[in-house]
Structures are given as C-alpha cells and as structure tokens.
C-alpha positions in Angstrom: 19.7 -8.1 -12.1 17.6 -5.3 -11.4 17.5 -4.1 -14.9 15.9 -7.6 -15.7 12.8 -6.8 -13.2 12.2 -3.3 -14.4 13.1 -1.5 -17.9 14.1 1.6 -16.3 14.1 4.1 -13.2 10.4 5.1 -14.4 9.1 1.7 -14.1 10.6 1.5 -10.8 9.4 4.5 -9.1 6.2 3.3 -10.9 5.9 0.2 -9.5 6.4 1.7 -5.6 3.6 4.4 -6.6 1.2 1.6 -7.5 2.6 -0.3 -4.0 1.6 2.8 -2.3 -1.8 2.6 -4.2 -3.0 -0.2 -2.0 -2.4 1.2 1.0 -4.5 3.6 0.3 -7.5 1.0 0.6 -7.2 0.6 4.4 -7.2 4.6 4.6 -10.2 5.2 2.3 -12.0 2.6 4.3 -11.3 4.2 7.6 -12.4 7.7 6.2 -15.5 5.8 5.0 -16.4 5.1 8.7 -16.2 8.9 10.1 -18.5 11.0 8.8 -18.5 13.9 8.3 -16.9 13.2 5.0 -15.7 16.6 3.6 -13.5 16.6 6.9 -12.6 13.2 5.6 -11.4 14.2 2.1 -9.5 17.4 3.3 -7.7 15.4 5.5 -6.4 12.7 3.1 -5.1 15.5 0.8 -3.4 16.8 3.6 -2.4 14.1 5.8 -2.0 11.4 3.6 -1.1 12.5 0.0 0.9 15.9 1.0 2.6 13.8 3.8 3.4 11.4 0.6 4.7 14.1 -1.4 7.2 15.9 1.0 8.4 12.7 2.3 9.0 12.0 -1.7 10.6 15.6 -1.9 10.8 18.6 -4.6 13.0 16.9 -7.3 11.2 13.1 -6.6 8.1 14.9 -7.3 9.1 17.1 -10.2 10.4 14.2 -11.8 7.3 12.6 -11.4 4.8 15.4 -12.6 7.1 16.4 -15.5 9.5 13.9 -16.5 7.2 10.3 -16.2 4.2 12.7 -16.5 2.3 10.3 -14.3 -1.1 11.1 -12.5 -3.9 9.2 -10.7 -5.4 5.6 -12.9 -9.4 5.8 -13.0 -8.7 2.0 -11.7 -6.7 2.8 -9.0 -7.7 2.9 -5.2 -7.0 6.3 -4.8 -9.3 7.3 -7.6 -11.8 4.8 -6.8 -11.7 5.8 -2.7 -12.0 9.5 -3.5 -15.2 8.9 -5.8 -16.3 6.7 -3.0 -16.2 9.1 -0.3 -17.5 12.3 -2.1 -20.1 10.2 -3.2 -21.0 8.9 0.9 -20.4 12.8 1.3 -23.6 13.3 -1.2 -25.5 10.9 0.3 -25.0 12.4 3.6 -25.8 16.2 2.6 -22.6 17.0 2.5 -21.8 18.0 -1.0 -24.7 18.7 -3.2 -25.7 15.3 -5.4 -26.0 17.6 -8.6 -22.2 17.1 -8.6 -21.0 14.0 -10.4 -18.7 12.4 -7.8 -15.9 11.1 -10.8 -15.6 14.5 -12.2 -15.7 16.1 -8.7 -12.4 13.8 -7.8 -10.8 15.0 -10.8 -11.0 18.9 -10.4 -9.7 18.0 -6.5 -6.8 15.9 -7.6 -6.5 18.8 -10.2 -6.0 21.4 -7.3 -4.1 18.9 -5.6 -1.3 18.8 -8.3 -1.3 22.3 -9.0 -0.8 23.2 -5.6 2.4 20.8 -5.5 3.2 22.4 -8.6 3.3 26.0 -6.4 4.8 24.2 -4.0 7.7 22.8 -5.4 8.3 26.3 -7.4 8.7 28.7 -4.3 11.7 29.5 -3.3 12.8 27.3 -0.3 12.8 30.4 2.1 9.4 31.1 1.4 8.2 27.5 0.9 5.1 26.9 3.6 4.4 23.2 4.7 2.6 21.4 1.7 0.3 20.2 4.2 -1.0 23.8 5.3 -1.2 24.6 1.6 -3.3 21.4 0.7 -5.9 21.9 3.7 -6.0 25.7 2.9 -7.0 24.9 -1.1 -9.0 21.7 0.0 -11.0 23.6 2.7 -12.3 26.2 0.0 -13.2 23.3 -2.8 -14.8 21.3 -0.7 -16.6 24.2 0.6 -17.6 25.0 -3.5 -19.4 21.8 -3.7 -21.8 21.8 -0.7 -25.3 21.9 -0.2 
C-alpha cells in the first residue's frame, strides 16, 4: 500500500522535505519580527537548516544532494522567507539595496550547500558541528552584502 501513495523512496523523502517546507513559515515570520535581520538569517542557516541537516545525517543528506539532486523551489517558503527577510534586512540598512534580494538568497543557499558538502566529506574525526560551520560561513556573507 505504500507503493500506491508514492512511486518510490524519492518521492517519499520528497514529500517530508516539502512537509518540512511549511514549517518553515512560522519561523520566517518570527525572524521577520526581530530585527536586526542579518542576525536573523545567520541564525536560520544555523539553527534551523543545519539542525535539519544533522538530525537528517551524512548519508540522508548525500542521498539527497547527489542521488535525487534536489535543492530549494523558487515557490517554496523557504525560498520565499529568505528573499523576504534579506529584503526587510535592506529596508532596514542592513544589507545594501543595490543587492537583488532573490539572487542574494541564491548565493547563500549556495554556500549553504557547499558547506554541507564539506561537511559531509570530512573525515568523522575531524568533522566540526555543521552548525559552527554554517554561522562561521554565514557570518562572513552576510557581512559581504552590508551597507
């Protein structure tokens, strides 16, 4: 009977990452509250998505990024929220408004999966928290797009 709900693993592990899409509505919309927002988007790359991603683990993930080859929808909340919130970050003098607040989502979610990428790579003796890793990379590209 499962099989008759879903045509395969993929489209199961899809369907939960677009479940986990709308809860990321009621976090965007508490970010959008707290200002400042730069603090804001750091911490849902590391809070919320690297918390996601370890809790998923290495091989989950892996099989995500290279198997399914699946990355953020332009119609999904989490794309939508982050435009949202670098764009209240522009408005608040935050980021500098020269920067288009779409493509400036992409290049962080870009980091974002590279630095997953590094981070499922390392050895596991040498493996730091993913969390650390995001804020670390997040902390510097945010800092690249202010005022």
């Amino acid at each position: 009977t499962f099989y008759h709900y879903f045509e395969s693993k993929d489209d199961i592990l899809d369907a939960l990452y677009r479940k986990r899409d709308q809860q990321f509505e009621v976090i965007f919309e508490e970010l959008y509250a707290k200002p400042p927002y730069t603090d804001g988007i750091v911490r849902f790359f590391e809070e919320n998505l690297s918390a996601l991603v370890e809790t998923d683990g290495i091989d989950f993930t892996m099989h995500r990024m290279f198997v399914m080859r699946k990355k953020s929808d332009p119609d999904m909340n989490l794309t939508k929220g982050m435009e949202k919130l670098i764009e209240l970050a522009k408005e608040n003098g935050e980021i500098a408004p020269a920067y288009d607040s779409k493509e400036t989502a992409e290049l962080f979610f870009m980091l974002f999966r590279g630095v997953v990428y590094d981070w499922c790579i390392t050895e596991e003796d040498e493996r730091q928290s993913l969390k650390k890793m995001e804020r670390k990379a997040m902390q510097c590209a945010v800092r690249a797009f202010e005022r």
